[in-house]
N, CA, C and O atoms as CSV, one atom per row, in Angstrom:
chain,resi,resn,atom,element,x,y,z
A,1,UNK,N,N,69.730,-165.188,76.638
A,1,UNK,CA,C,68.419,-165.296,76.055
A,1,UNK,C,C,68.531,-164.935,74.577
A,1,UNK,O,O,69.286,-164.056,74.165
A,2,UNK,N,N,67.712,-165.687,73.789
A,2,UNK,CA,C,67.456,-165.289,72.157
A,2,UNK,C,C,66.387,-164.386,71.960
A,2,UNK,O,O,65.476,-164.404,72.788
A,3,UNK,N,N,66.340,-163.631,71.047
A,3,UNK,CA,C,65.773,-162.961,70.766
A,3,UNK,C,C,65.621,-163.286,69.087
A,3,UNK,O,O,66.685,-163.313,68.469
A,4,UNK,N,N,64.154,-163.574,68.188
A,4,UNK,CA,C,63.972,-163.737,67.131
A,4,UNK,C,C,63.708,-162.326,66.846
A,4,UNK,O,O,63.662,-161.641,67.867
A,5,UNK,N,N,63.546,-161.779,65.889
A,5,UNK,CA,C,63.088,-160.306,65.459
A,5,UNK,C,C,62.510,-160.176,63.879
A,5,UNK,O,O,63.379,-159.729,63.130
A,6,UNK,N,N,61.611,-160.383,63.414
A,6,UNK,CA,C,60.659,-160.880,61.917
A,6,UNK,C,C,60.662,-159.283,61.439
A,6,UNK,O,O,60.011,-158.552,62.185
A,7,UNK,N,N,61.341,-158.603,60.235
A,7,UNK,CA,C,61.434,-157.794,60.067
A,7,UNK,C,C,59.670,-157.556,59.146
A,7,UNK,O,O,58.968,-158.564,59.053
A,8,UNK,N,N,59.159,-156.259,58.574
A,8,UNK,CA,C,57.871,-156.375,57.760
A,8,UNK,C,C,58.782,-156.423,56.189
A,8,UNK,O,O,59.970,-156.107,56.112
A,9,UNK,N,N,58.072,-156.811,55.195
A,9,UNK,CA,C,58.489,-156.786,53.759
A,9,UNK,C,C,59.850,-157.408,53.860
A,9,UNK,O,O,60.714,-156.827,53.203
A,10,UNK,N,N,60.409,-158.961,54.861
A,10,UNK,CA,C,61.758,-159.371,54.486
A,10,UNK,C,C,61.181,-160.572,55.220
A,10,UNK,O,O,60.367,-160.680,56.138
A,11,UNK,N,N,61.850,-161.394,54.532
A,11,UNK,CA,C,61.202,-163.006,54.726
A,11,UNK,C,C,62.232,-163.539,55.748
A,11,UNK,O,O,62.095,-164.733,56.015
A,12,UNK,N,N,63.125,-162.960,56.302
A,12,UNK,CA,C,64.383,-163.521,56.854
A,12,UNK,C,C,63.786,-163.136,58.388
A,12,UNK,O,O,62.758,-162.464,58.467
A,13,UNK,N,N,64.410,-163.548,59.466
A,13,UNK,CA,C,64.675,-162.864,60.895
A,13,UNK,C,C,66.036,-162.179,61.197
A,13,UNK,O,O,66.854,-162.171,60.277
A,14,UNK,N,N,66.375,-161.599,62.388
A,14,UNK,CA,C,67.297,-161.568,62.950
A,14,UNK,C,C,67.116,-162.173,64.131
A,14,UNK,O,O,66.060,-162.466,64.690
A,15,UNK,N,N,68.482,-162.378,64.547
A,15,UNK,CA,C,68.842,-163.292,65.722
A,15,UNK,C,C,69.413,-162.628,66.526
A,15,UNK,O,O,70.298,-161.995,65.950
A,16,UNK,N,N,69.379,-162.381,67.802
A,16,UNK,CA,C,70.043,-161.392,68.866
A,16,UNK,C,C,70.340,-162.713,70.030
A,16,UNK,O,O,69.389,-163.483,70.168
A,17,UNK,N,N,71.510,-162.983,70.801
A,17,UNK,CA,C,71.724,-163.360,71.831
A,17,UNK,C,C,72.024,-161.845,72.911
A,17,UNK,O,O,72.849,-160.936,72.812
A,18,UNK,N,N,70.945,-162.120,73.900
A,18,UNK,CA,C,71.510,-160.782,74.724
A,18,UNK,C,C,71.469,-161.573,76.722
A,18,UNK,O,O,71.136,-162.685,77.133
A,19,UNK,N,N,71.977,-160.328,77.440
A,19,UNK,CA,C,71.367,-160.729,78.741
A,19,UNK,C,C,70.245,-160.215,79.346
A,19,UNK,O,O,69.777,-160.805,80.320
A,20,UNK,N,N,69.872,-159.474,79.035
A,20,UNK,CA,C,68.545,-159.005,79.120
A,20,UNK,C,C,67.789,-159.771,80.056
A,20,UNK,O,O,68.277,-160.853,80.382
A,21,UNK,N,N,66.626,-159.410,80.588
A,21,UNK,CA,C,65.522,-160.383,80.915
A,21,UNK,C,C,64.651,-159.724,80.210
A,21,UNK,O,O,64.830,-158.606,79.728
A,22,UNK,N,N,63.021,-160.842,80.066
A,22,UNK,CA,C,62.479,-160.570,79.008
A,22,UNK,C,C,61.086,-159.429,79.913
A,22,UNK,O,O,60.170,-158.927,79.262
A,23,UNK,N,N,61.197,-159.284,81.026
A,23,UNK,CA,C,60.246,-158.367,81.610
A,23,UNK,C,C,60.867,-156.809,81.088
A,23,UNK,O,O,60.116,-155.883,80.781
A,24,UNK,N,N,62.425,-156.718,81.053
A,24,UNK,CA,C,62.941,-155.694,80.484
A,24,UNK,C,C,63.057,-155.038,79.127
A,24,UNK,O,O,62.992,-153.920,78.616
A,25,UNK,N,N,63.290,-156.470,78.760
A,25,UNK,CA,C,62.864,-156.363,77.310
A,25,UNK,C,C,61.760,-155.814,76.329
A,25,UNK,O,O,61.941,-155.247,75.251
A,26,UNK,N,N,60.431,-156.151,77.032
A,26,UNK,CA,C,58.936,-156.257,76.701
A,26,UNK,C,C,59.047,-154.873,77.171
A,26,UNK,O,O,58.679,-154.081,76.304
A,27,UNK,N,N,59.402,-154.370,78.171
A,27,UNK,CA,C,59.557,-152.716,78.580
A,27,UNK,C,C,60.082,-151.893,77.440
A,27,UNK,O,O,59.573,-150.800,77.195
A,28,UNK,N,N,60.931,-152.300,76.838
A,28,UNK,CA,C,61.859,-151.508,75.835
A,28,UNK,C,C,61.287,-151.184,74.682
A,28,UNK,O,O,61.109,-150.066,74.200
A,29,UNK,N,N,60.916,-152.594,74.130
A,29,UNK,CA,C,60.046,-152.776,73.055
A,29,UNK,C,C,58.933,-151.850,72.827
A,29,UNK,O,O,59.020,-151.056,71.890
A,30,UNK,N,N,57.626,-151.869,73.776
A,30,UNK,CA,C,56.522,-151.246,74.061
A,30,UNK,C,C,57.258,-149.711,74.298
A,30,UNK,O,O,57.334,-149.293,73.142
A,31,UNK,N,N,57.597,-149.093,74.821
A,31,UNK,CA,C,58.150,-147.748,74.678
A,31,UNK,C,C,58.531,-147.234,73.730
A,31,UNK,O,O,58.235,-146.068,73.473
A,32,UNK,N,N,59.471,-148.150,72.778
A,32,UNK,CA,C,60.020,-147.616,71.518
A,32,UNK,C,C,59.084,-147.884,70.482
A,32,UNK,O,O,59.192,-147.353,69.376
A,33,UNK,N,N,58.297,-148.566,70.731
A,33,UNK,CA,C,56.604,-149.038,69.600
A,33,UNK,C,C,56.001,-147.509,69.396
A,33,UNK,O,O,55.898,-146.838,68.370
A,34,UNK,N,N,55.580,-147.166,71.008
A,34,UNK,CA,C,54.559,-146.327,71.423
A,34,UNK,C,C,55.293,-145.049,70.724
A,34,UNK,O,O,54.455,-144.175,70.503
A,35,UNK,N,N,56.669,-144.658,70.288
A,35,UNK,CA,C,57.138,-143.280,70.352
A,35,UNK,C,C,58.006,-143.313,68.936
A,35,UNK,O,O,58.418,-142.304,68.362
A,36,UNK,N,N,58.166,-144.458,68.564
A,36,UNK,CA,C,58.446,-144.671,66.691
A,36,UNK,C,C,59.989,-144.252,66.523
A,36,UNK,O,O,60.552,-143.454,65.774
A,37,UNK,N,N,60.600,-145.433,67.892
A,37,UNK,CA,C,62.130,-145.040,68.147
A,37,UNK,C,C,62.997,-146.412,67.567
A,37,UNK,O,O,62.408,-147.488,67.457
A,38,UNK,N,N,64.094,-146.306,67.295
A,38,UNK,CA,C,65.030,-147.234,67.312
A,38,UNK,C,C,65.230,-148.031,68.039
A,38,UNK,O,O,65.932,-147.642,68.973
A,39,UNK,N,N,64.884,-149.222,68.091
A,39,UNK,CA,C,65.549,-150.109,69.406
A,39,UNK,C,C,66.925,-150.495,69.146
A,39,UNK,O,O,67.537,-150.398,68.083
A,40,UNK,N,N,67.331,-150.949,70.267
A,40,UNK,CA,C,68.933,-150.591,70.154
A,40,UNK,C,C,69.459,-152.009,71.734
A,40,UNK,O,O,69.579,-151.892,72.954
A,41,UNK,N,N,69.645,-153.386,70.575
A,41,UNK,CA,C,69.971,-154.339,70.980
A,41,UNK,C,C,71.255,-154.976,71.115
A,41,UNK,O,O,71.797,-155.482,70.132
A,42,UNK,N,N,71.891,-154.992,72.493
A,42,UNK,CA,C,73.499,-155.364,72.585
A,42,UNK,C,C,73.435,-156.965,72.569
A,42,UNK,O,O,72.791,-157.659,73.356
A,43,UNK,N,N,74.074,-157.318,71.722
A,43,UNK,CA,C,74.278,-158.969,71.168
A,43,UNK,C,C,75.636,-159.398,71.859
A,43,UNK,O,O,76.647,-158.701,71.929
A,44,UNK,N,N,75.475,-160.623,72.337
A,44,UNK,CA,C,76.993,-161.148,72.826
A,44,UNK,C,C,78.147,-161.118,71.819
A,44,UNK,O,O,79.301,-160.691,71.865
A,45,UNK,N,N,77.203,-161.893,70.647
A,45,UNK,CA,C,78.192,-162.263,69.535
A,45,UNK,C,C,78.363,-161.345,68.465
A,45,UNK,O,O,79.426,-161.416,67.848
A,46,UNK,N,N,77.442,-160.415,68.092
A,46,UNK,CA,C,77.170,-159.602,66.853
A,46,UNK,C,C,77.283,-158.025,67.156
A,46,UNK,O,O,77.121,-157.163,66.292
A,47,UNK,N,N,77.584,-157.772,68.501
A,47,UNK,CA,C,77.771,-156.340,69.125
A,47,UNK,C,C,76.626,-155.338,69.201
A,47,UNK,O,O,75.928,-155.714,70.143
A,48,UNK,N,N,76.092,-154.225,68.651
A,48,UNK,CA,C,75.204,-153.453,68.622
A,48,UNK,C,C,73.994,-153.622,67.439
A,48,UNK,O,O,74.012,-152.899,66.443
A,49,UNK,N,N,73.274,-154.326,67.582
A,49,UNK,CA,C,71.971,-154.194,66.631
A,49,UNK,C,C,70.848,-153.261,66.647
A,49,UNK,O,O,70.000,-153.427,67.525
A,50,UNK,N,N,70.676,-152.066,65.604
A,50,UNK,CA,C,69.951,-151.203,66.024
A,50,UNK,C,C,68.457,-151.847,64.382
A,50,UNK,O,O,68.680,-152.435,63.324
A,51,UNK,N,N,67.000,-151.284,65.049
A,51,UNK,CA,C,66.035,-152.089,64.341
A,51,UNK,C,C,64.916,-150.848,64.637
A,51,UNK,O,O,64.829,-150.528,65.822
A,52,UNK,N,N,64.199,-150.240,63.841
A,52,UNK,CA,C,63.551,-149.588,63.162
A,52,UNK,C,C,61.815,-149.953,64.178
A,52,UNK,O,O,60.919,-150.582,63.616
A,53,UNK,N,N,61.698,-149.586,65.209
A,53,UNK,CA,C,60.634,-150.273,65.869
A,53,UNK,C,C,59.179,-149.974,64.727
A,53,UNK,O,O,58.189,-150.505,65.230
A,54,UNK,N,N,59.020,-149.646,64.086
A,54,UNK,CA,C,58.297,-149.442,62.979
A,54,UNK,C,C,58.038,-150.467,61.667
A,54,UNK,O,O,57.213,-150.573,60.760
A,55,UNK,N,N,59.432,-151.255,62.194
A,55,UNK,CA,C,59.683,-152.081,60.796
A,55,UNK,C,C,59.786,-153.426,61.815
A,55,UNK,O,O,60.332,-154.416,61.329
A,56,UNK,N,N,59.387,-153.495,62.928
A,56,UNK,CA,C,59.059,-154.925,63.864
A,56,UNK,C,C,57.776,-155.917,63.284
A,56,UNK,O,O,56.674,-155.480,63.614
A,57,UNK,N,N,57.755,-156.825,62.702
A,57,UNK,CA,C,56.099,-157.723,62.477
A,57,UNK,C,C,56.233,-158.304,63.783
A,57,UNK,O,O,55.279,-158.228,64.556
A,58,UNK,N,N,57.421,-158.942,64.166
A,58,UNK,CA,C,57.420,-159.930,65.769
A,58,UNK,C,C,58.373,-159.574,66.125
A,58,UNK,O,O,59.147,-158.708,65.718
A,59,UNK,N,N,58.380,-160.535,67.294
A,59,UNK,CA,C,59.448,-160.266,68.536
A,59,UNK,C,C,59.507,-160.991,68.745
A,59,UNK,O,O,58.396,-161.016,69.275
A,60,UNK,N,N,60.182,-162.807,69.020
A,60,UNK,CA,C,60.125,-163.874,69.736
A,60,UNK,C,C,61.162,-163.940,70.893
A,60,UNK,O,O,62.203,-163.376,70.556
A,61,UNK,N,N,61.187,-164.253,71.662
A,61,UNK,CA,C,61.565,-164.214,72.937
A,61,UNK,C,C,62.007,-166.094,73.350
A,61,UNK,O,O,61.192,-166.883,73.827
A,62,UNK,N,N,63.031,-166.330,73.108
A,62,UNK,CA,C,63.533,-168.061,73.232
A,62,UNK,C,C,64.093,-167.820,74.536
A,62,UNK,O,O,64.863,-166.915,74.858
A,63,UNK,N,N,63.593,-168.774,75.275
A,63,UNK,CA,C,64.169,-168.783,76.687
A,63,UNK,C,C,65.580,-169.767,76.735
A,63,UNK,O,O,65.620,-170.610,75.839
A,64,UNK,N,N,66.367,-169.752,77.381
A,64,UNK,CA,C,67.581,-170.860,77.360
A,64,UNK,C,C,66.851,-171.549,78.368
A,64,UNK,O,O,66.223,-171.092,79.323
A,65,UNK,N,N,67.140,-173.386,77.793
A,65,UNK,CA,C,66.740,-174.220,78.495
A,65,UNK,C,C,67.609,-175.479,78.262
A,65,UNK,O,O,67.915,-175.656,77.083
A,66,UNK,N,N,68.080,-176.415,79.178
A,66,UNK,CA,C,69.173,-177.030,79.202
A,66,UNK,C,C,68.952,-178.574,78.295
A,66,UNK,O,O,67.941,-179.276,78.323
A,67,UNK,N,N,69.903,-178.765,77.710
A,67,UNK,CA,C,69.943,-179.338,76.374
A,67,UNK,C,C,69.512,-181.139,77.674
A,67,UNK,O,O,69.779,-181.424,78.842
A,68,UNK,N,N,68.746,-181.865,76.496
A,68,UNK,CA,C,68.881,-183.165,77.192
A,68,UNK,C,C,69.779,-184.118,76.541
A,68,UNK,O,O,70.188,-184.161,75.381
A,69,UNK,N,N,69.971,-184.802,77.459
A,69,UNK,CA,C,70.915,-186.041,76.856
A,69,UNK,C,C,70.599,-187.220,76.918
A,69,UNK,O,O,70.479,-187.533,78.102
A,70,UNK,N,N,70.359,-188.216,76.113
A,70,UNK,CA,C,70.151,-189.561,76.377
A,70,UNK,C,C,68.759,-189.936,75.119
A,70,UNK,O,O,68.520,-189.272,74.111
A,71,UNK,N,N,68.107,-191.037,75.537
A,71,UNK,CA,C,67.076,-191.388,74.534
A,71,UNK,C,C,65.939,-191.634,75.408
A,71,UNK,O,O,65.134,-192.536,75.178
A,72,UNK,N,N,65.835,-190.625,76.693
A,72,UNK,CA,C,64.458,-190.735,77.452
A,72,UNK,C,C,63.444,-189.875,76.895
A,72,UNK,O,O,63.770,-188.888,76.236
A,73,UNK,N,N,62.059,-190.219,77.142
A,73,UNK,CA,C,61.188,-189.858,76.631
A,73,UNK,C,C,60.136,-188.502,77.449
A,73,UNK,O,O,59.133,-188.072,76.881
């Protein structure tokens, strides 16, 4: 699963690939919101991403979904 992450005062995102599910996720998030903690995201490709739950504007949540092939409509 992807994970978008819209930092506040930075025009860029970060990108997280994790395994997570996103019911777990949304758990993590909301806890570390509520208590002004670090979230602390394990990436397949990029290893440990830690993010300032204070300094979150979004959270997007990209589901994997299987690529199509062909020119059907």
């Amino acid at each position: 699963m992807k994970i978008k992450i819209g930092l506040r005062q930075n025009s860029q995102e970060l990108v997280v690939e994790t395994e997570k599910d996103a019911q777990a996720l949304a758990q993590q998030v909301s806890a570390a919101a509520k208590e002004l903690q670090t979230l602390v995201f394990e990436s397949e490709k990029h290893g440990t991403v830690l993010v300032p739950a204070n300094g979150i504007a979004y959270l997007q949540v990209v589901t994997d979904e299987p690529r199509k092939v062909g020119f059907g409509l």
